[in-house]
Structure formats: structure tokens, C-alpha cells
N, C-alpha and C positions, 0 to 999 in steps of 0.2 A: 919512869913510873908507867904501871900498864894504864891501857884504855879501862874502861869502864864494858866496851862493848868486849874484849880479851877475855876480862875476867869472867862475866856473863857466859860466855865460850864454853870457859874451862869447869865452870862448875855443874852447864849441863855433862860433859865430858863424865866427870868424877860420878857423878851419878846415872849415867848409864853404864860407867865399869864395873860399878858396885852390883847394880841389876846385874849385868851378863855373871859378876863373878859369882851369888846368889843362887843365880840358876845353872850354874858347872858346879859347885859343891856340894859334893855326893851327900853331906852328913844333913844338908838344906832342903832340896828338892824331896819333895812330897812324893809320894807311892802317886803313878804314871797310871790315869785311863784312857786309852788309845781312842779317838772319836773320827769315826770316817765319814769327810766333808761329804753333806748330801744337799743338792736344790729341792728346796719345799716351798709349797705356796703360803704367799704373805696378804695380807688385808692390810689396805691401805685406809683408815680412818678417814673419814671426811665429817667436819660438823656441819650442820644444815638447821635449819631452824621450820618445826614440825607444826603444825596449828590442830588444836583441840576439836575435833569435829565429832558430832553424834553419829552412829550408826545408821540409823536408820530415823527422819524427822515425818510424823504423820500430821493429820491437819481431823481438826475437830470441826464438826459439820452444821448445821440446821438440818434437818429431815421434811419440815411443813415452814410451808410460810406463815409468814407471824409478824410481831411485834417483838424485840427483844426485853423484857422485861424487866431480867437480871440477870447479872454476870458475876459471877465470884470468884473468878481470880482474876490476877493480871502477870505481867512479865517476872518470871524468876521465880512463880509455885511452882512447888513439886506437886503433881495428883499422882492417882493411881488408876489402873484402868479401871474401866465403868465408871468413875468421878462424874458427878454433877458437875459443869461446870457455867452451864446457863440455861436460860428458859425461855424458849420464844412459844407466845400466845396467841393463837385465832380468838379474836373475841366473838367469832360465828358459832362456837364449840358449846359455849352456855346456851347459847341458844335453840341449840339444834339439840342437846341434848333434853331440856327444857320441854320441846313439841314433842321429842319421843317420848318422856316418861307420859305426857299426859295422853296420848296414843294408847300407848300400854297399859295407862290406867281404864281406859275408855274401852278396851278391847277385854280386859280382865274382865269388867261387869257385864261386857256381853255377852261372854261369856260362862260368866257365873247364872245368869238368866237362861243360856239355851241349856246348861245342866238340870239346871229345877226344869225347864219341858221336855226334856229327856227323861230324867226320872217320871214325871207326871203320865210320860206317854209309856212309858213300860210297865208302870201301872195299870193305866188303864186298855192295854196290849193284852194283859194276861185275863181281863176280864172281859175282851171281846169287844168295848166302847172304844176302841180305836184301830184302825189300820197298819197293817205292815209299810202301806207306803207314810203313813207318815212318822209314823217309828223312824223307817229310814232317813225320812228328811231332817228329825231332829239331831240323830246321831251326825248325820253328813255336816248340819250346824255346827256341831260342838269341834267337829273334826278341822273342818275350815275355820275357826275363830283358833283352836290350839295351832295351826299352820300358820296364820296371820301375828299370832305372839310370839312364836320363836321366831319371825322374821324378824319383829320389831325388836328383841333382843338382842338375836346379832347384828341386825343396823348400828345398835347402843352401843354394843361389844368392839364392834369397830371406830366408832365416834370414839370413845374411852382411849383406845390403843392409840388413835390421832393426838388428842390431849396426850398420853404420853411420849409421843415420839418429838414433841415439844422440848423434853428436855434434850440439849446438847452433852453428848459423853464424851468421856476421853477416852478413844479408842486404845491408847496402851498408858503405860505410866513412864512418867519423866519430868521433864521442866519443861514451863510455857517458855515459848521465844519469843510468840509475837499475838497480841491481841486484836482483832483487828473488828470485832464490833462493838458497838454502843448501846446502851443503855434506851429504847427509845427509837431507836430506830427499824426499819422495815424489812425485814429478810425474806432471800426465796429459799425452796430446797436446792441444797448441794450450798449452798455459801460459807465461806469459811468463815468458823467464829476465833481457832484461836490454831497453832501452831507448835508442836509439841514435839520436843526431843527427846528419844528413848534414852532408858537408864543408862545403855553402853556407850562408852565413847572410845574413841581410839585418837590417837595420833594419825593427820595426815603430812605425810611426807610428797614436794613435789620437788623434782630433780631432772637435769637436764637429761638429754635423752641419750648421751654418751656413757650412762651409768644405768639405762636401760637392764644391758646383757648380765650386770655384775648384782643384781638384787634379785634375792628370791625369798620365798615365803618359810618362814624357822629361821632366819638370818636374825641374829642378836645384836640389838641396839642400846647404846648405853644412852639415858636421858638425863638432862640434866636438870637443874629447879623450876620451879613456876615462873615462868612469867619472862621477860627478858634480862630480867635486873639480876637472875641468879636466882641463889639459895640455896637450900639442901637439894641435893639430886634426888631423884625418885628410883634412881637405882636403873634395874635392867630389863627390857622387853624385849618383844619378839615381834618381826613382821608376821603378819597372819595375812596379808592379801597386796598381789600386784597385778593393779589390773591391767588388763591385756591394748588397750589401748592407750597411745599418745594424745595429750590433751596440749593444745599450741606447744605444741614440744617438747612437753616435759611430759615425765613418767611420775605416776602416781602411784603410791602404796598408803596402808592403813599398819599402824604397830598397834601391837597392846603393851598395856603397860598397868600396874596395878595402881592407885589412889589418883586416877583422875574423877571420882564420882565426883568434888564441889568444886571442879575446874568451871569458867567462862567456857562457854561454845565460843569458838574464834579465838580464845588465848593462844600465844605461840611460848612455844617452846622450845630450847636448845638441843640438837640430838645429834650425836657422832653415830657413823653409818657405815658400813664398810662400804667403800664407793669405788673400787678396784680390787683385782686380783693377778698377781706375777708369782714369777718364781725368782727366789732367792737364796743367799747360802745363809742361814740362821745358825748359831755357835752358841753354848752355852757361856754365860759372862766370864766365867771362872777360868775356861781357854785362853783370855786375853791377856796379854803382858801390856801394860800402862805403864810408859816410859815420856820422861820430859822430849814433851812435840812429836814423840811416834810412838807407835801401838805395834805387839807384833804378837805371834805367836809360834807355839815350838813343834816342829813339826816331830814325828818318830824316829827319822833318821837324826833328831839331834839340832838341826838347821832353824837359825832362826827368821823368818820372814815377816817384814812390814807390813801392815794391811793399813786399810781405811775401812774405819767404823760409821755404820749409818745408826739408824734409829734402835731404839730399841721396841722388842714385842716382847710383852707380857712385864712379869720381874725379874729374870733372868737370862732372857735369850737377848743378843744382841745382833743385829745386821753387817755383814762383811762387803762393803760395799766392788772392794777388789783386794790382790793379793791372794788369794784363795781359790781352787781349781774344784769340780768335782773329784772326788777319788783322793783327794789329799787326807794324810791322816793325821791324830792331833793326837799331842799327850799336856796331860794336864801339869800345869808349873807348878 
């Protein structure tokens, strides 16, 4: 009685004769397209794991020193630019505005008094009971008190534009990230009230610096779902920026990619990248003869040759890892 390992033998045997006899029977073999083997360049995938980062993050300010009065947002609002987002108070401002109106009141009726002896004196100018010089002096009154009240106006005008430069704005729109004053507490100008990410965000990608040479800007990256658990991919983007500097060794780039608008800032995310570039012999699938334990393919003189199969690119093309020469030409089985 045979072995087990015998028969095992003979029956890959029986079915590669069957393939060879298949592909020599003229009524079998399909209409022949001749393919002359060419080296093309391959991208080699690498996945990496990409972190959500803003574009561009600004900081919302104080302008006067104050008291913080109130604040109306905190971490994780959306504003928009020019947004109210707090209010820091001088409480010297009432004050000061306070003296000037009554200033202004007090110069207004001095004014309305050196008009009536203006008028009076131009009156009695034309009837000869008064002098040119004091004519003059009246007018020169009225002149210097209307001088004295547009000062006090614009002292006001600017006192006013103080009170508003109290409120804190958001200089663009986005999400707060970080709040960083209180309620009650003492601010100077320039201190930060709150921290704010713009609307864009991209993918950043850091990668050792031996994939430096092989990344550039238009290179398409496939992303995969939120977060690290998975889920639906987000489909396909594009590098839009690599910048030109090694940071502790690695290389930095920024993707875009569409529906990261209610991503975390810092979320990470999965992304395949083309992280290498060679040359390879690439063959349409359809070329390959799949036979029990060897692959081969037919050349045009008729001959059939073993290859080794590497990966595949795309859905149809497959890698010839050897077996296969530049200039060889192929017919299809």
C-alpha cells in the first residue's frame, strides 16, 4: 500500500499535467497579448499613526489692565472672529469719565456766557459804545472755551475707546483650547485670556528621518478611522506641507484630509504613507499561471517559467519578485 506522503506526490503531479495540457491545447488557450516585462517604480506603504493638530493656534488677549469681570466661554467653544469673549474693567474709567462730563458741562456754560458777550459786544460795536479791542477779546473768549471743549471731547473719546478695548476678542474663529483666566482676577495688557485653534486642521505626520527623501507635498495618503480603536476610514488625502527642517529626527509633514472639523486637537489617527520608493517588475494578474506550490508564466517563445510572487499593487497588478528579466515578453494564458 502507498504512503500517504506518495499519493500526496502524485496528485500534485496529475494537476499540474492537467494545467500544462490546458495551456498546449490550441481549442483552450485564449487569444495571446504579448506584454514586454518593464522595471517601474513601486511605493512601498508604510502605516504610521498621524495626530490632529490645528493649523494655525492664536491667543486672545487683554489690551488694558483691569479686573476680569467676565468670561463666557470655556474649553471646547466654538467662537467666531471678533467674538466677545470677556471683559476686563478699570474701575478708574467711571471715574475719570464722570470729571470729564462735568468739565464739559462747566466749559459748555462758559461758554454759552462768553456767546451772549459776544453778541452784546457786536451790538454795541456797531453803535460805537464799544471798542474793536474788546470785540476782539470777546471773540478770542469764545474761540479759546470752543478749543478747550473739543479737547475735553477727545480726552472723553479716548477714555470711551479705553472702556472698550476692555473687551477681549477672538482674534480669528475656532475652538478654545485653553482658558487661562478667572473671574475676579487682575490682568495686565498683553496677558493671555484664552487660546484658540483655527477652523483648519490637518494631520500631522512625524516620521523617522530615513523617509525624509521619499515624502513630498501632493503625495496621497490613505486615512483610516477616528481615533485608534478604528472605524470608518475618512477615506483619502493629500500631503500639503513638508517642512524643511528635522525636528529630534524625525521629519514632519501636515496632510489634509476632509471631515476633520469635530476632531479632538491631539486625536491620533491611523494613516498609510508611501514611506519608500524602488524599482520593480509589476505584471498584470491575468499573466500569472497558479499552479499547486509554483507560479509561472508563459513566455512568447512558448516556455514556461517559475517566478516568485511578491505583493500586490493596486487590484490587478502583482509583484515579480524573481524569474523575470527586463525585456522578457509575456503572452497571456
Amino acid at each position: 500500500m502507498s504512503s500517504p506522503h506518495a499519493a500526496s506526490a502524485f496528485r500534485r503531479l496529475v494537476r499540474l499535467a492537467c494545467l500544462l495540457a490546458a495551456l498546449l491545447l490550441p481549442g483552450v488557450a485564449a487569444a495571446q497579448a504579448p506584454l514586454t516585462v518593464e522595471p517601474t517604480t513601486v511605493e512601498d506603504p508604510r502605516p504610521v499613526v498621524a495626530t490632529v493638530e490645528s493649523v494655525r493656534e492664536v491667543e486672545a488677549r487683554a489690551r488694558i489692565a483691569g479686573t476680569l469681570t467676565r468670561l463666557t466661554v470655556r474649553e471646547g467653544d466654538a467662537v467666531t472672529t471678533g467674538q466677545v469673549i470677556a471683559l476686563v474693567v478699570d474701575p478708574k474709567h467711571p471715574l475719570q469719565l464722570a470729571a470729564l462730563d462735568a468739565r464739559l458741562g462747566a466749559l459748555d456754560a462758559q461758554r454759552h456766557q462768553a456767546s451772549l458777550e459776544l453778541d452784546r459786544t457786536r451790538a454795541l460795536r456797531t453803535t460805537g459804545a464799544a471798542t474793536q479791542a474788546r470785540l476782539d477779546e470777546a471773540t478770542t473768549a469764545v474761540q479759546v472755551l470752543d478749543g478747550q471743549i473739543a479737547a475735553s471731547r477727545a480726552e472723553r473719546e479716548v477714555l470711551v475707546q479705553q472702556q472698550r478695548e476692555g473687551e477681549v476678542l477672538a482674534p480669528q474663529g475656532g475652538r478654545v483650547l485653553t482658558v487661562r483666566g478667572s473671574v475676579g482676577a487682575v490682568t495686565m495688557p498683553g496677558e493671555t485670556i484664552a487660546t484658540i485653534a483655527t477652523d483648519n486642521y490637518v494631520l500631522r505626520l512625524r516620521l523617522p528621518e530615513r523617509h525624509a527623501r521619499f515624502l513630498h507635498a501632493g503625495d496621497a495618503v490613505s486615512v483610516g478611522g477616528r481615533g485608534l480603536s478604528g472605524g470608518a476610514p475618512l477615506g483619502q488625502g493629500r500631503i500639503v506641507l513638508v517642512y524643511p527642517e528635522l525636528q529630534q529626527g524625525q521629519v514632519v509633514a501636515d496632510a489634509e484630509v476632509a471631515g476633520l472639523g469635530d476632531f479632538f486637537v491631539g486625536e491620533r489617527v491611523h494613516v498609510t504613507i508611501p514611506a519608500d520608493r524602488r524599482q520593480a517588475i509589476v505584471i498584470p494578474r491575468r499573466y500569472l499561471i497558479t499552479g499547486p506550490g509554483v507560479d509561472m508564466v508563459k513566455l512568447a517563445s512558448g516556455a514556461l517559467v517559475p517566478v516568485q510572487r511578491g505583493p500586490m499593487h493596486g487590484q490587478d497588478n502583482i509583484e515579480i519578485l524573481s524569474g523575470l528579466a527586463a525585456g522578457d515578453v509575456l503572452v497571456q494564458p
